[in-house]
C-alpha positions in Angstrom: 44.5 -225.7 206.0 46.0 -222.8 208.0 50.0 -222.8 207.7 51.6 -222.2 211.0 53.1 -218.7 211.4 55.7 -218.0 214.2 54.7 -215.3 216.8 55.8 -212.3 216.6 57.8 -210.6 219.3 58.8 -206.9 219.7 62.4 -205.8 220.2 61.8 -204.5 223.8 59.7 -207.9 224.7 63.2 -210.1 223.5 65.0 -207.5 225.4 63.0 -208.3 228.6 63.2 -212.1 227.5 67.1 -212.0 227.3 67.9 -210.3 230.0 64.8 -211.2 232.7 64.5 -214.7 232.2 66.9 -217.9 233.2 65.0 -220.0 230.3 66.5 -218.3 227.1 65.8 -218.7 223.4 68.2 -219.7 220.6 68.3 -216.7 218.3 68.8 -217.3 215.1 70.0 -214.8 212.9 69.5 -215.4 209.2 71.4 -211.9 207.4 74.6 -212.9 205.4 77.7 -212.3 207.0 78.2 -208.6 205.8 75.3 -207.4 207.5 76.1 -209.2 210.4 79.5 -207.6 210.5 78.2 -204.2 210.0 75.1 -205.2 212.9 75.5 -207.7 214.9 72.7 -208.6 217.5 74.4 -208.4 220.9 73.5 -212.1 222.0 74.5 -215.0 221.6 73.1 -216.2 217.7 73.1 -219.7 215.8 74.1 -218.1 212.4 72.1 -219.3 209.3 72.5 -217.3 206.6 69.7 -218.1 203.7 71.6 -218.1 201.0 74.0 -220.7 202.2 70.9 -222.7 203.2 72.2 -226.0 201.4 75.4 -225.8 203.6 73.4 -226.0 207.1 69.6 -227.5 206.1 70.4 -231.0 206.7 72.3 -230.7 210.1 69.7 -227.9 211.4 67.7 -230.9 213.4 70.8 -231.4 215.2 71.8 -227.8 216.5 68.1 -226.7 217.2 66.9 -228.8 219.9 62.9 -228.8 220.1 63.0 -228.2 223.6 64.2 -224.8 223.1 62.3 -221.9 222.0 63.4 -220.1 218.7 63.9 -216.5 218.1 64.8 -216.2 214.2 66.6 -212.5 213.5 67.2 -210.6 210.1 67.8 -207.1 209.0 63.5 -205.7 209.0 61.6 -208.9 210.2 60.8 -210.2 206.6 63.4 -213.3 205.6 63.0 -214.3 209.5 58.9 -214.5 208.8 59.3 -216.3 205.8 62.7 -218.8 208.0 60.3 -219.1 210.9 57.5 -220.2 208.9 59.2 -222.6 206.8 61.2 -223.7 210.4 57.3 -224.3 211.9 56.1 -226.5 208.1 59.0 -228.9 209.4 57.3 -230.2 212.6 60.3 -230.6 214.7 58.5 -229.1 218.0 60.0 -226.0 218.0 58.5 -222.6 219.6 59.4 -220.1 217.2 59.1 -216.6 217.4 60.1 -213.8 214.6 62.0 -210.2 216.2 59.1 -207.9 214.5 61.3 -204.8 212.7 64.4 -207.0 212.7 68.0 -205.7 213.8 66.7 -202.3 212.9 63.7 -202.6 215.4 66.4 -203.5 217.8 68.3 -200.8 216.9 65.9 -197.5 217.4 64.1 -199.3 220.1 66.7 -200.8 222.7 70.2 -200.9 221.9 71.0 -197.6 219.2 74.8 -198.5 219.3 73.8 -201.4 216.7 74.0 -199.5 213.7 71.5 -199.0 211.1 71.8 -200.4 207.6 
C-alpha cells in the first residue's frame, strides 16, 4: 500500500499562495529555534521543532484544524518531507504540502534578505 506523500510546492508558488489568495495555509515550520532565529520565514508559522516533538505531539490535533491546508517548512525541504508524511499517516484530514528547497529555496528564490545557513 502506497504511503501518502504531501505535495510539493515551490517557494515562488507559496509566495503567490501567501500573498494572492484570502484562503491561507498554516505554515508550519519544523527547524529548532536557532535556525529560526538566524532565518525566520516571513509569515505567520505554528512552530514545531522535531526534536521537541514529545512537548507538542499530543496537542497537535488541537492547533491544526483539518479544515485548513498545511504548508510544513524546514531549512532544505527534507525533515518537512519526512513531518508532512508522517502528519498525512495520521489521517486527520489535513491538506499538506512540503516548501520544496526549504527556507533556502525561499531564500535565492523570493525573499534573499532571509539569510542563508
Amino acid at each position: 500500500m502506497n504511503q501518502p506523500k504531501p505535495t510539493p510546492i515551490s517557494a515562488r508558488d507559496l509566495h503567490r499562495w501567501l500573498t494572492d489568495s484570502t484562503s491561507l495555509p498554516i505554515c508550519v515550520d519544523v527547524r529548532e529555534d536557532k535556525e529560526l532565529e538566524l532565518a525566520p520565514f516571513p509569515a505567520p508559522v505554528l512552530h514545531l521543532p522535531l526534536s521537541r516533538s514529545s512537548s507538542w505531539i499530543d496537542t497537535l490535533p488541537n492547533n491544526l484544524p483539518s479544515d485548513c491546508p498545511v504548508v510544513v517548512i524546514c531549512h532544505a525541504g527534507i525533515r518537512s518531507w519526512d513531518f508532512g508524511s508522517w502528519l498525512l499517516q495520521q489521517n486527520l484530514g489535513h491538506q499538506v504540502f512540503n516548501l520544496e528547497g526549504g527556507i533556502e529555496a525561499w531564500s535565492c528564490n523570493v525573499d534573499p534578505s532571509v539569510p542563508r545557513y
